[in-house]
N, C-alpha and C positions, 0 to 999 in steps of 0.2 A: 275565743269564739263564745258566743252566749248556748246556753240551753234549751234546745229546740224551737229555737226563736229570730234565727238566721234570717227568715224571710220579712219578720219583723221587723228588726233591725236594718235592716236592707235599705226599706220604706222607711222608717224616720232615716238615715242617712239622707237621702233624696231628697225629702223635705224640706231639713237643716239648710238642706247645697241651698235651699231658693234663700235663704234668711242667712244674712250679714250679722246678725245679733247672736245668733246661733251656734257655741262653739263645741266641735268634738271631741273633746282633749283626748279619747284611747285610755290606754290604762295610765294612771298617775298616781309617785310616791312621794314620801318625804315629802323635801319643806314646799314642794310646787304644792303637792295634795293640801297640806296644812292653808296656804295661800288662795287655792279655791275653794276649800270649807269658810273659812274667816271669812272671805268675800261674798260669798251664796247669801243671795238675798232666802231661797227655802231649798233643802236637802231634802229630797223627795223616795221614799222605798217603797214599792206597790209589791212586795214578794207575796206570794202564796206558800211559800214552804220557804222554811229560814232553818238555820243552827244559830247561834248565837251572831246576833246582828256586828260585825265588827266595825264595819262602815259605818254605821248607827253609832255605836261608842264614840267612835273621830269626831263626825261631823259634830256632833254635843257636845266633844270635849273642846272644840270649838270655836263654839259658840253659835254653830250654825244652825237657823230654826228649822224643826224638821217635822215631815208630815209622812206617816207612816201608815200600812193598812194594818187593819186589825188583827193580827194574829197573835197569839201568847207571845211569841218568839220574840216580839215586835215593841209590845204595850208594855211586856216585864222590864224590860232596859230606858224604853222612854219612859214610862210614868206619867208624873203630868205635867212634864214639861215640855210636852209639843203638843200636836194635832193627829187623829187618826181617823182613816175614813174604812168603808166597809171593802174587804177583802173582794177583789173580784165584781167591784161595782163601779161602771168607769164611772155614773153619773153622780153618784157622792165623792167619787174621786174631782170630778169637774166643780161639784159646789165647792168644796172645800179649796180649792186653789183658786176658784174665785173670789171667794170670800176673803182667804189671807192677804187676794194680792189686792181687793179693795179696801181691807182696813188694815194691812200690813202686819207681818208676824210680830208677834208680842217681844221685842228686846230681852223684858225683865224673865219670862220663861228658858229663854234659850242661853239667856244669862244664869238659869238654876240650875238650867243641863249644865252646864259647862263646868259650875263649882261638884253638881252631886257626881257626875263621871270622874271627876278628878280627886276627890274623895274617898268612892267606892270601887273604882274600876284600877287605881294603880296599881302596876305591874308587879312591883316589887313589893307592896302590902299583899298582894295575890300570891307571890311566890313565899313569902313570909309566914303568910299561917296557913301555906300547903304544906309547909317542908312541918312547920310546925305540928300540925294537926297530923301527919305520917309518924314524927315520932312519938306524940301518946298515942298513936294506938302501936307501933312496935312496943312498946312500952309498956301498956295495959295487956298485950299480948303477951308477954313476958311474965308478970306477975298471973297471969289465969294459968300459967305451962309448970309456973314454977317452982 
């Protein structure tokens, strides 16, 4: 269930029913999710409060062009390899997906997400200079004891 937004939700469901182009996939993982990222013509986040965008990292990693509102949360992970519009403002939310979907999302950008997430964002470079970075400082903690 979403977040105080049920009745929301509710009303686009209803909507979608009238439109055949429309689809509600529900919650999706793996390689279906990987499938509908790669094919998204635009990956769209309008959050107002976020933790680290994880969604956002997928859809980039990719390749899918993404249009995000403005929040730190949001803008630190994309950079400037998408589109962002003003937090909480539908009508710059409405230019802006106007505009993409008149001159189409830029390839070559969503194409940069894809290489810098895959880059900076691997899991295992991530777990690598965690583990790394916990033992100097067990480490420097040892020499300041010892």
């Amino acid at each position: 269930m979403s977040s105080h937004s049920d009745g929301y939700t509710d009303f686009i469901r209803k909507m979608a029913a009238k439109d055949k182009r429309v689809v509600m996939a529900g919650f999706v993982r793996g390689p279906e999710l990987d499938e509908l990222f790669s094919n998204a013509f635009l990956y769209l986040l309008p959050s107002e409060i976020e933790g680290m965008p994880i969604s956002l990292l997928e859809a980039m990693s990719c390749g899918c062009p993404c249009l995000v509102s403005d929040i730190p949360e949001n803008t630190e992970v994309l950079g400037p390899f998408g589109y962002t519009f003003r937090k909480g403002d539908p009508e710059d939310l409405r230019q802006k997906i106007c505009s993409i979907l008149k001159e189409g999302p830029s390839a070559d950008k969503a194409d940069q997400a894809r290489k810098y997430v895959l880059k900076h964002y691997d899991w295992d470079l991530v777990a690598r200079e965690t583990a790394l970075s916990a033992y100097r400082n067990v480490k420097a903690e040892g020499k300041d004891t010892g």
